[in-house]
Structures are given as structure tokens and as C-alpha cells.
KEKOL-117653 format. One record per atom (N, C-alpha, C): x, y, z. Coordinates in steps of 0.02 Angstrom, whole numbers, padded with zeros to 5 digits, always signed. Last residue first. Layout:
% residues N
XYZ
...
***
This chain:
% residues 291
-00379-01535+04872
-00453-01493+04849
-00470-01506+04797
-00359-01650+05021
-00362-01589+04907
-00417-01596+04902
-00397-01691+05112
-00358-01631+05114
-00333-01613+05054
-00394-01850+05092
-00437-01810+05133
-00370-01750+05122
-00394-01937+04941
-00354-01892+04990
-00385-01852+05024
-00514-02036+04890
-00474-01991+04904
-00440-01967+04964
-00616-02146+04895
-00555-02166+04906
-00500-02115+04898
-00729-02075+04886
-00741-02138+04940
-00655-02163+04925
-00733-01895+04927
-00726-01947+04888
-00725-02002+04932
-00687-01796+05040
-00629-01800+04975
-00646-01849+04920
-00826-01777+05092
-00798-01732+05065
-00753-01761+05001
-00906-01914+05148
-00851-01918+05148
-00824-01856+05076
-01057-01884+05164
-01018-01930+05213
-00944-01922+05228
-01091-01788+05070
-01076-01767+05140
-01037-01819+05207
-01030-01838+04954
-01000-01770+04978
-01014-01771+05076
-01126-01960+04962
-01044-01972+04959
-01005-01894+05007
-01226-01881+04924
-01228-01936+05000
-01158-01943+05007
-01217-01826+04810
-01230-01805+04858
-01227-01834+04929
-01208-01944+04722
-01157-01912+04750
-01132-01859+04823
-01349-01981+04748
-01280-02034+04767
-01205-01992+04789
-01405-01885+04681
-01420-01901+04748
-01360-01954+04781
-01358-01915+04559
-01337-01842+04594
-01325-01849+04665
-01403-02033+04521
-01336-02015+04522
-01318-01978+04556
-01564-02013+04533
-01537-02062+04579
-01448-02050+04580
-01572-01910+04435
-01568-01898+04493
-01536-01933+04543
-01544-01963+04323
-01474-01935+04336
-01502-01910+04410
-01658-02081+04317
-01558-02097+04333
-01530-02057+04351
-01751-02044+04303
-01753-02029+04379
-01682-02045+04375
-01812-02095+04189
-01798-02030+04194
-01770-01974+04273
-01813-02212+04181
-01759-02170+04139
-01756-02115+04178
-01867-02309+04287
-01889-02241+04270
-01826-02234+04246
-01817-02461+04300
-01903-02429+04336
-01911-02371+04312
-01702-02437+04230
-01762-02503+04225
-01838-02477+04247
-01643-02346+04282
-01677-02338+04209
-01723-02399+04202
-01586-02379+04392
-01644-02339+04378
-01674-02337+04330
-01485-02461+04342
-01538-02507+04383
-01602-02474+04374
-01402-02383+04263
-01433-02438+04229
-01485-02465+04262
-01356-02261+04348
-01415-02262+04302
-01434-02328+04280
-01308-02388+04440
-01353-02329+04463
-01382-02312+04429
-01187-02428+04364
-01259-02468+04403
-01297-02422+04425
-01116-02331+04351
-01140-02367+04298
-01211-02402+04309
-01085-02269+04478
-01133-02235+04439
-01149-02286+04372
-01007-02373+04519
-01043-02369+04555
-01091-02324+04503
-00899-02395+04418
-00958-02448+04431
-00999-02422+04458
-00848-02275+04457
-00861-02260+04387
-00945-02335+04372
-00800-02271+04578
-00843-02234+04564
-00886-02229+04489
-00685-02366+04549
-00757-02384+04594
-00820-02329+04576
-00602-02294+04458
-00650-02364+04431
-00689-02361+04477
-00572-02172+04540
-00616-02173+04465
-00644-02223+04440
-00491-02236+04653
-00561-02195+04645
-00608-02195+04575
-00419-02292+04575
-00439-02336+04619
-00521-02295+04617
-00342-02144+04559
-00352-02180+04508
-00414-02241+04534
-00378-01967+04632
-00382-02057+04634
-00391-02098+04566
-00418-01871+04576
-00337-01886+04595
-00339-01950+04626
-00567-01847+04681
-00506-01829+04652
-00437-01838+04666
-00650-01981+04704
-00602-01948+04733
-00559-01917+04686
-00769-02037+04661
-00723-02073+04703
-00648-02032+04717
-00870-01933+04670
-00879-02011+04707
-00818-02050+04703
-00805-01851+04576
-00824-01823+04623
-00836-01891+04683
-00788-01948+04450
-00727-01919+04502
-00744-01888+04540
-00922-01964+04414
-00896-02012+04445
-00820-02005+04473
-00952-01832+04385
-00990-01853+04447
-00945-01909+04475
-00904-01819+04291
-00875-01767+04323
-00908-01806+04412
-00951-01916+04203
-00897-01922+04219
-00869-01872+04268
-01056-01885+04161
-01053-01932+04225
-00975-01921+04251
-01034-01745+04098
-01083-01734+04180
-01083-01796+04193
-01010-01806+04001
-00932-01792+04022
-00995-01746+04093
-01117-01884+03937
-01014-01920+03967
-00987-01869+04002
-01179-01799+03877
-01196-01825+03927
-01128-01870+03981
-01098-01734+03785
-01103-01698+03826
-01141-01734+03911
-01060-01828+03678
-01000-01823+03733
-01019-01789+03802
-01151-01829+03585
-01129-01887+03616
-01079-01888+03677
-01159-01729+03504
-01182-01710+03546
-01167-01781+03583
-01146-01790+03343
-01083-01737+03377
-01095-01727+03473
-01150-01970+03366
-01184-01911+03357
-01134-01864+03390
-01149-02137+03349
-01108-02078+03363
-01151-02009+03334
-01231-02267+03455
-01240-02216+03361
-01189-02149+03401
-01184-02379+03548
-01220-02328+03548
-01204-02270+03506
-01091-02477+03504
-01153-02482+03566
-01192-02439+03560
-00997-02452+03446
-01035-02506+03421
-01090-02504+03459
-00919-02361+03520
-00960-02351+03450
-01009-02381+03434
-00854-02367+03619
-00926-02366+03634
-00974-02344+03564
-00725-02373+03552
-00742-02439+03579
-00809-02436+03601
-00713-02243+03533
-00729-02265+03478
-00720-02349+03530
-00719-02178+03665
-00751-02144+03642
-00751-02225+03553
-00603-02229+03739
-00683-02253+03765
-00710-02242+03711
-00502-02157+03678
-00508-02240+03666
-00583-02270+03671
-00537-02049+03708
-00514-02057+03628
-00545-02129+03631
-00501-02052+03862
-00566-02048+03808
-00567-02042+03751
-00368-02081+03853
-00402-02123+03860
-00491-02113+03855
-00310-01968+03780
-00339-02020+03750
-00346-02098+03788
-00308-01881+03864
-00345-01883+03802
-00348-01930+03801
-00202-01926+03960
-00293-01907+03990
-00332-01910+03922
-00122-01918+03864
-00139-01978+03906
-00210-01985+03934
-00109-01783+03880
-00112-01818+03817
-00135-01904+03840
-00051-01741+03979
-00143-01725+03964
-00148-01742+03900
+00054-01805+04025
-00014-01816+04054
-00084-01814+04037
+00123-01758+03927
+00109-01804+03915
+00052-01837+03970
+00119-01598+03982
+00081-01619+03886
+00074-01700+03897
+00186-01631+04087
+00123-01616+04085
+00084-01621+04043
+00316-01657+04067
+00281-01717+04110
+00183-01694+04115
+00341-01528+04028
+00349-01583+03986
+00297-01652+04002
+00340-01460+04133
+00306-01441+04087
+00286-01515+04029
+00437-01509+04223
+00369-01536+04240
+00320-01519+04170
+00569-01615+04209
+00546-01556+04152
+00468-01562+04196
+00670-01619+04354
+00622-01640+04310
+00565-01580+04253
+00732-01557+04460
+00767-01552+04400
+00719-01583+04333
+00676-01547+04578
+00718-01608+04562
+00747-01597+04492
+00596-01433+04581
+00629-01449+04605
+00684-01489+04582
+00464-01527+04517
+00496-01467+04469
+00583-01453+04507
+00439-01584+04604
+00485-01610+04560
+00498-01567+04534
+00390-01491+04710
+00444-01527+04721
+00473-01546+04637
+00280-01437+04653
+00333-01387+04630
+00412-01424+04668
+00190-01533+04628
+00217-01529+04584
+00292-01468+04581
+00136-01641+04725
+00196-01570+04728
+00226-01562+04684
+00036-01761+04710
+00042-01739+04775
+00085-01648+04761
+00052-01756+04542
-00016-01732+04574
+00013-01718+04667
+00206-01768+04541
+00158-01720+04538
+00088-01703+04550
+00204-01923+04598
+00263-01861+04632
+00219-01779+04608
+00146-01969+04474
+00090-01966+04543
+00138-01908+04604
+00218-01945+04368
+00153-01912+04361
+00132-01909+04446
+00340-02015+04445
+00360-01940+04443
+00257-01900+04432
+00287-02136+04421
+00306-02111+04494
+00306-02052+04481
+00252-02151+04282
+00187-02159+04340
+00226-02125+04390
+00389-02145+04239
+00349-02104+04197
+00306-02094+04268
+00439-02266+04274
+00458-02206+04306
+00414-02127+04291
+00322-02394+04305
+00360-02358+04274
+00371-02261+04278
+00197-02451+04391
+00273-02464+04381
+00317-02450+04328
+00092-02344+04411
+00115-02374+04475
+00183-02423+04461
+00060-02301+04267
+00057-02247+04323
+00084-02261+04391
+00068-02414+04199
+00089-02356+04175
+00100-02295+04243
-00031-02504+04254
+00050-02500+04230
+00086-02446+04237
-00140-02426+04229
-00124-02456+04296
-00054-02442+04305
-00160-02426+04088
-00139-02374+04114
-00127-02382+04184
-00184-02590+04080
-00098-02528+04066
-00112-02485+04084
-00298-02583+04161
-00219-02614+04179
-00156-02595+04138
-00386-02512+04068
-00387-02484+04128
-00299-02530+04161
-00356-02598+03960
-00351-02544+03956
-00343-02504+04015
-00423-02722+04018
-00364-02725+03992
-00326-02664+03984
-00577-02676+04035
-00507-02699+04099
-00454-02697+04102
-00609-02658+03906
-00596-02563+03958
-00541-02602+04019
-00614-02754+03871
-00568-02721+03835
-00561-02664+03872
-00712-02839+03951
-00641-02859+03956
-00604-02796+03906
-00813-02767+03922
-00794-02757+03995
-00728-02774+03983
-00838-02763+03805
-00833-02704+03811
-00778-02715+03883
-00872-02892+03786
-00810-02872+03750
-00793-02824+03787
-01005-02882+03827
-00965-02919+03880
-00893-02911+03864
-01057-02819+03716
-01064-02777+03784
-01017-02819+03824
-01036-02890+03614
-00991-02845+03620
-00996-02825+03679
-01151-03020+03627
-01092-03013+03657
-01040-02947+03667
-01297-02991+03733
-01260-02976+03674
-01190-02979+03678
-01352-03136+03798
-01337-03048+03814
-01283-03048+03756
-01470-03230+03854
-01418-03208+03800
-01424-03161+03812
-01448-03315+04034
-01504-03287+03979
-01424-03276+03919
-01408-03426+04096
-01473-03418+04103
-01510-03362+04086
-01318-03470+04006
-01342-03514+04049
-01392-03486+04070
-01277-03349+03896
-01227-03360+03977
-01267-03426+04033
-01256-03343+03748
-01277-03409+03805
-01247-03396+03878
-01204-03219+03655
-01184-03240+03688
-01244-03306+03740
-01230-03146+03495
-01260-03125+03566
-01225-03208+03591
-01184-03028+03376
-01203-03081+03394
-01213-03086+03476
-00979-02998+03369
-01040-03011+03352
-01110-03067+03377
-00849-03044+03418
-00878-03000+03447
-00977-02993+03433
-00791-03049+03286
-00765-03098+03330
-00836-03080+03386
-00785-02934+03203
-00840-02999+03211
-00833-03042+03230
-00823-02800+03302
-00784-02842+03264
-00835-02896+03251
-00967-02688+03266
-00922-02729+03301
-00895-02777+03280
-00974-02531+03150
-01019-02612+03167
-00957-02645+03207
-01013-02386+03198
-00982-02438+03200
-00985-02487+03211
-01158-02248+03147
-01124-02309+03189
-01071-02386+03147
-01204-02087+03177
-01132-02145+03143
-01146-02221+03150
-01315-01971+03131
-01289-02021+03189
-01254-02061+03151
-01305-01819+03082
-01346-01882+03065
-01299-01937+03120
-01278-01693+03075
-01293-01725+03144
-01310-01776+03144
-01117-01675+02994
-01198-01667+02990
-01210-01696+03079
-00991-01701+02961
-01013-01738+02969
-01098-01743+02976
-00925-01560+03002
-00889-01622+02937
-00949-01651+02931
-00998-01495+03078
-01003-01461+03044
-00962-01510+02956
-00993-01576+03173
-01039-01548+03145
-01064-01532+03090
-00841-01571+03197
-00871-01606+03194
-00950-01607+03145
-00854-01415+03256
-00813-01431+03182
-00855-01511+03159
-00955-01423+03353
-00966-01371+03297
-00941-01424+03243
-00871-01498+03452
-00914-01519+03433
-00961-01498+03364
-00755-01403+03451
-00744-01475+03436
-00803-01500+03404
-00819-01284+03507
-00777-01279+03448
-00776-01337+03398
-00870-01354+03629
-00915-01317+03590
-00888-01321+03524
-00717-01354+03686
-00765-01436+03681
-00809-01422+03628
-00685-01256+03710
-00648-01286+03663
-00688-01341+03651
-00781-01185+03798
-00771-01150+03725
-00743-01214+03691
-00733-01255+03914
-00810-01267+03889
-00790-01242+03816
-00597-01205+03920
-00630-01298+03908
-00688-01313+03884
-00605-01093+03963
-00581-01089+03883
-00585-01167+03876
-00689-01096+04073
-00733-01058+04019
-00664-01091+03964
-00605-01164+04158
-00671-01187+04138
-00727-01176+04080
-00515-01074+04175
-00502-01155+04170
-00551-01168+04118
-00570-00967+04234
-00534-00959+04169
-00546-01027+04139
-00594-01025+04361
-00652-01011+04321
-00642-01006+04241
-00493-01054+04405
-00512-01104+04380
-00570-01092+04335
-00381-00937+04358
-00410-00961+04409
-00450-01001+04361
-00174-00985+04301
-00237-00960+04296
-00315-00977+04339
-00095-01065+04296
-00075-01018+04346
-00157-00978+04353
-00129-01144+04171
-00093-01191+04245
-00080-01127+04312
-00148-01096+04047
-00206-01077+04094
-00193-01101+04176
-00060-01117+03950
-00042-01040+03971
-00096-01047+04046
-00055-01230+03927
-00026-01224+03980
-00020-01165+03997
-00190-01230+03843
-00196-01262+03908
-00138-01221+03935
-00138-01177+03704
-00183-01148+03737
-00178-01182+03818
-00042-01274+03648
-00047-01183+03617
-00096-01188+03661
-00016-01398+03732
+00056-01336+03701
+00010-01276+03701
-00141-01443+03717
-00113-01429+03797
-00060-01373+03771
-00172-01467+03596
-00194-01428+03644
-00169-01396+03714
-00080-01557+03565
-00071-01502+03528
-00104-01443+03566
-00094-01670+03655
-00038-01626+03668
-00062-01558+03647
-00242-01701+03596
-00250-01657+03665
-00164-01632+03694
-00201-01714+03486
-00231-01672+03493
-00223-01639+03555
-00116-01842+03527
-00095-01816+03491
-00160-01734+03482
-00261-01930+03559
-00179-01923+03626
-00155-01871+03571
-00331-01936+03453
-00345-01884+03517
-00289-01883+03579
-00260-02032+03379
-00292-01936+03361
-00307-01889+03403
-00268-02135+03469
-00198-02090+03464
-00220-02005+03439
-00378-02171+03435
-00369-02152+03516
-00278-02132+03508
-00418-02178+03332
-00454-02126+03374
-00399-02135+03425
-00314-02298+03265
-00313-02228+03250
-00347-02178+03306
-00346-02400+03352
-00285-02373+03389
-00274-02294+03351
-00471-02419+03324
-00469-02405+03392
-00394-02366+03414
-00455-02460+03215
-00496-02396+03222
-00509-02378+03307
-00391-02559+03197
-00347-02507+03172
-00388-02455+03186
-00488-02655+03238
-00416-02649+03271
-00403-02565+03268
-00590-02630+03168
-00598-02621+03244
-00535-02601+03254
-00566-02599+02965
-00523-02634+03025
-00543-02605+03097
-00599-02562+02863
-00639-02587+02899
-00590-02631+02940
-00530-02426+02807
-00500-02505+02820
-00545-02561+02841
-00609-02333+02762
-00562-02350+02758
-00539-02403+02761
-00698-02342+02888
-00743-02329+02830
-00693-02349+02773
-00614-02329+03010
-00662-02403+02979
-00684-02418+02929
-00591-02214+02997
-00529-02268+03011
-00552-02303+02962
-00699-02153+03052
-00664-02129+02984
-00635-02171+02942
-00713-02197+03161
-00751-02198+03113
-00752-02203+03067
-00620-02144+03239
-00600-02202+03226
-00667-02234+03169
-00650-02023+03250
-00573-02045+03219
-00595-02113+03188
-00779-02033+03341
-00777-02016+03246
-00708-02004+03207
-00722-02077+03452
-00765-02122+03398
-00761-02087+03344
-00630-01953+03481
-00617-02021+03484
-00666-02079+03440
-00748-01880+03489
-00678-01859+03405
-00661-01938+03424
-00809-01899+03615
-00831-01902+03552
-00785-01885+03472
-00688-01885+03691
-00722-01937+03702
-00748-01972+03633
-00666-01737+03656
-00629-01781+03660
-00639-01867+03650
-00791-01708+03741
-00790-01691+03649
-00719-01743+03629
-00777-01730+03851
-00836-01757+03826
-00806-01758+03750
-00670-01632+03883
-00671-01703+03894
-00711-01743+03873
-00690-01499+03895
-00685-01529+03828
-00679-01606+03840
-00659-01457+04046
-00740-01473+04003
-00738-01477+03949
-00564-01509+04141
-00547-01499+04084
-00609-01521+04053
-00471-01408+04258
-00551-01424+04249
-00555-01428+04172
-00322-01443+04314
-00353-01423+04247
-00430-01477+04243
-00213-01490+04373
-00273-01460+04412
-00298-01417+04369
-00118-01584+04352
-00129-01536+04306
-00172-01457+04341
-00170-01705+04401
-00069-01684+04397
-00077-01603+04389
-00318-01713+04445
-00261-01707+04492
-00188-01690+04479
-00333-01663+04303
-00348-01647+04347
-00320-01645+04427
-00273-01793+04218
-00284-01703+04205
-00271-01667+04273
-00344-01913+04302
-00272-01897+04298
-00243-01802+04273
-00483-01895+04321
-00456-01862+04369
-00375-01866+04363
-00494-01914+04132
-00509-01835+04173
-00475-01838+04247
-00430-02039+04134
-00417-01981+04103
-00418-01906+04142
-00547-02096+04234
-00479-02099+04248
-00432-02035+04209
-00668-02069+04144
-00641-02032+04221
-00569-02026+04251
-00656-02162+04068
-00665-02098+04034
-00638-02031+04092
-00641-02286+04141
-00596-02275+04108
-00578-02205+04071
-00769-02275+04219
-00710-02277+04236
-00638-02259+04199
-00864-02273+04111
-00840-02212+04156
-00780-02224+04185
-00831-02410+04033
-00837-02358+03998
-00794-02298+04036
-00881-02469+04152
-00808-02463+04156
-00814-02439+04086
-01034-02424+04167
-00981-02422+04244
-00903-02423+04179
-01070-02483+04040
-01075-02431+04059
-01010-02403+04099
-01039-02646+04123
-01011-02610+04039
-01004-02549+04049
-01132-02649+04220
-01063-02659+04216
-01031-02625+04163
-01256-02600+04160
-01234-02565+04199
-01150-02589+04230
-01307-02722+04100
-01275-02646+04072
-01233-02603+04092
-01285-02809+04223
-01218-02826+04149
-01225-02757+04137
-01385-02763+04282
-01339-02751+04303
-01274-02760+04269
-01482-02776+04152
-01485-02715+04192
-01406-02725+04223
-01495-02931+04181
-01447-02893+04118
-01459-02813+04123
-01542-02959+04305
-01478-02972+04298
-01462-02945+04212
-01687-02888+04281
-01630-02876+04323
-01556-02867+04308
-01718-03009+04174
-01710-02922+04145
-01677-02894+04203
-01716-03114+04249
-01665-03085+04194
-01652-03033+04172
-01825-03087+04351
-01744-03086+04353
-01684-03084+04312
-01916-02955+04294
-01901-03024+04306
-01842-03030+04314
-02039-02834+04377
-01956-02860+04355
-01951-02916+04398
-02199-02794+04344
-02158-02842+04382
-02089-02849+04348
***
């Protein structure tokens, strides 16, 4: 029998979770729609993001400072990446795409590995944050409710960023044509390292803010980055709007399933998406007509 609390903190998980993806997705369908770069290192990304900021902690024991070290290490990687290897692949077929993303993620996860062993990490949560919370009709730990307000906050600058400042008009002027702005005199190459540096690290960021929740291990990224492909498939490539709904929507999905069967989540996900594809091809808030 499910009781209603255990319900209602199923669906808290599954809030948290949800905007984790959202925010890990956003990254990826920003790549992706400016870029049209299938980018399967995104998981590993995700995961350097917590073990930057790991590092950080061990060092300073500072959350703060270990959130803004990972998640710059990996805005700053994923340029370095994009310069010597990515932009040669922007003309290239996707399959290419796909094989030198999978290789680079593998690479990532190896080196990692290969610093660090496979032994699992974990980052203790601020201590503001610590401890478990009275919501009136049950306790729920508090970081998980941290989690939500710090991915919101996060998800609204990059909001910012993409819908009122000139930077956002010209990125979104490129996902619709990119060979217009190029046109216009605009560096697009340029406008592209900082896209997919941006895309980094907003899984940089997820990646060491989901520290505290769940033990860092090199292999931590690979399950993130099959939701995450799912949750831009459900809400639309090249949708920003898209990536948070879609990102709740699969949050709650495995979290509700997992209550009755773990082991039926990634079906119940698939199957979701699958319903999405056929109802609505571009996604529940995409552009009908990209591909």
C-alpha cells in the first residue's frame, strides 16, 4: 500500500531530479540546436563538473567556491574542446558527430578514473542546507528542496542570458540561420565556442550541485546523459521552455515509477517519449519543421 507521504515525497524527488534534467538538457538542446552538434560527452561533462568541484572542496571546503570552480572548469574545457576538435566536425555527418563525442566522453571518463579510482566521492552540503526540513505534513531533507531553488535560479540566468541580452538574440538568430548571421557580419565561429561553452557548463554546474545527493563515481554521467537525450527529445529540440517541461516531466516519471518498480522507470520514460514522438514529432514545445 502507498501512503500519502511516501507519494508526496516521490513527487518532491522527482521535482529535484526533473530540474537537475532540465537544466543538464538545456545545455545539451542549446549545443545542439545553435551548433547541431550531437554532443555524447555531455554526461562526462556533467560528471568533471562534480569532481572539479570536489577537488575545490577538499581544498577550501567552500559549496560556494566548488560550485563556481566545476562549473567554470567545464565552461572553459568544453571551449578548449570545441577550438581543437568540435569545430572541425560543424560540416561533418552526424554520425562523425557522434562517434568523436562518444570517444571524448569514454576518454573523460577513463582520465577521471584513472585520477581518482572508481571509489565513489561524496560532497557534504552546505550547512545552511543541512539536515531535513518540517514541511507540515512530513520532513524531507532539506538540500533536495535547495536543489530546486538553485537549478531555478540558474535556469533564470541562463533565461536571461538567451532572451535579454544581445549575446541570447544573435545565439537564438543562429539556431533558426545560422548562415544569415554569419551574413550580418557576425563572428558565428566565435558565437559558437561560447555556446558550447555555456552548454558545458551548465552541466558542469548540475554536475557538482548533484554532489551532495548522489556519491560521484566516474560512470555517473552515463545514466544523465540517456535522460537527458530523452528529455530534449519530449520537449523539443532547440527549445529552451522545451527542456524544463520535458525535463519535469521525465523527473516525475522515473521518480513515481520507481516507487512501485525501479526497474520499469526507464521503460515508463521511453514509453512517454514514445507517445510524445508520435503525437507530436518536433516535441511538446518545438518547432514543427527541425530536424
Amino acid at each position: 500500500m502507498i501512503s500519502w507521504p511516501n507519494l508526496v515525497s516521490q513527487l518532491f524527488n522527482g521535482l529535484a531530479l526533473g530540474a537537475l534534467l532540465a537544466l543538464i538538457s538545456s545545455g545539451l538542446t542549446i549545443i545542439y540546436g545553435t551548433l547541431g552538434v550531437l554532443n555524447l560527452a555531455h554526461g562526462a561533462m556533467f560528471m568533471i563538473g562534480g569532481y572539479a568541484g570536489f577537488v575545490t572542496y577538499q581544498y577550501t571546503e567552500s559549496f560556494i567556491l566548488a560550485v563556481i570552480a566545476g562549473s567554470l572548469f567545464v565552461m572553459l574545457l568544453g571551449v578548449v574542446m570545441e577550438r581543437i576538435i568540435i569545430r572541425h566536425f560543424y560540416h561533418r555527418p552526424h554520425e562523425d558527430q557522434l562517434l568523436v563525442t562518444f570517444g571524448l566522453g569514454i576518454c573523460f571518463v577513463e582520465i577521471i578514473r584513472l585520477i581518482f579510482s572508481s571509489q565513489s566521492q561524496l560532497v557534504p552540503p552546505p550547512a545552511l542546507f543541512q539536515g531535513i526540513t518540517n514541511l507540515g505534513f512530513m520532513f524531507y531533507p532539506t538540500y533536495r528542496l535547495a536543489v530546486v531553488g538553485i537549478v531555478a535560479i540558474a535556469l533564470g540566468a541562463l533565461f536571461i542570458v538567451l532572451y535579454r541580452t544581445r549575446l541570447g538574440m544573435i545565439v537564438r538568430a543562429g539556431i533558426e540561420d545560422s548562415v544569415m548571421v554569419d551574413s550580418l557580419g557576425i563572428n558565428i565561429y566565435r558565437v559558437f565556442m561560447v555556446v558550447f561553452g555555456i552548454g558545458a557548463m551548465a552541466a558542469g554546474f548540475a554536475g557538482i550541485v548533484n554532489a551532495p545527493v548522489v556519491s560521484l563515481t566516474p560512470g555517473i554521467g552515463d545514466d544523465i546523459l540517456v535522460q537527458t537525450f530523452v528529455v530534449v527529445v519530449i520537449g523539443g529540440v532547440g527549445s529552451f521552455p522545451g527542456a524544463i517541461l520535458g525535463g519535469l516531466i521525465a523527473g516525475e516519471i522515473i521518480s513515481v515509477t520507481s516507487m512501485f518498480n525501479p526497474g520499469y522507470a526507464y521503460v515508463m520514460l521511453f514509453a512517454a517519449m514514445t507517445l510524445v514522438l508520435v503525437v507530436r514529432p518536433h516535441g511538446l514545445l518545438g518547432v514543427q519543421g527541425r530536424e
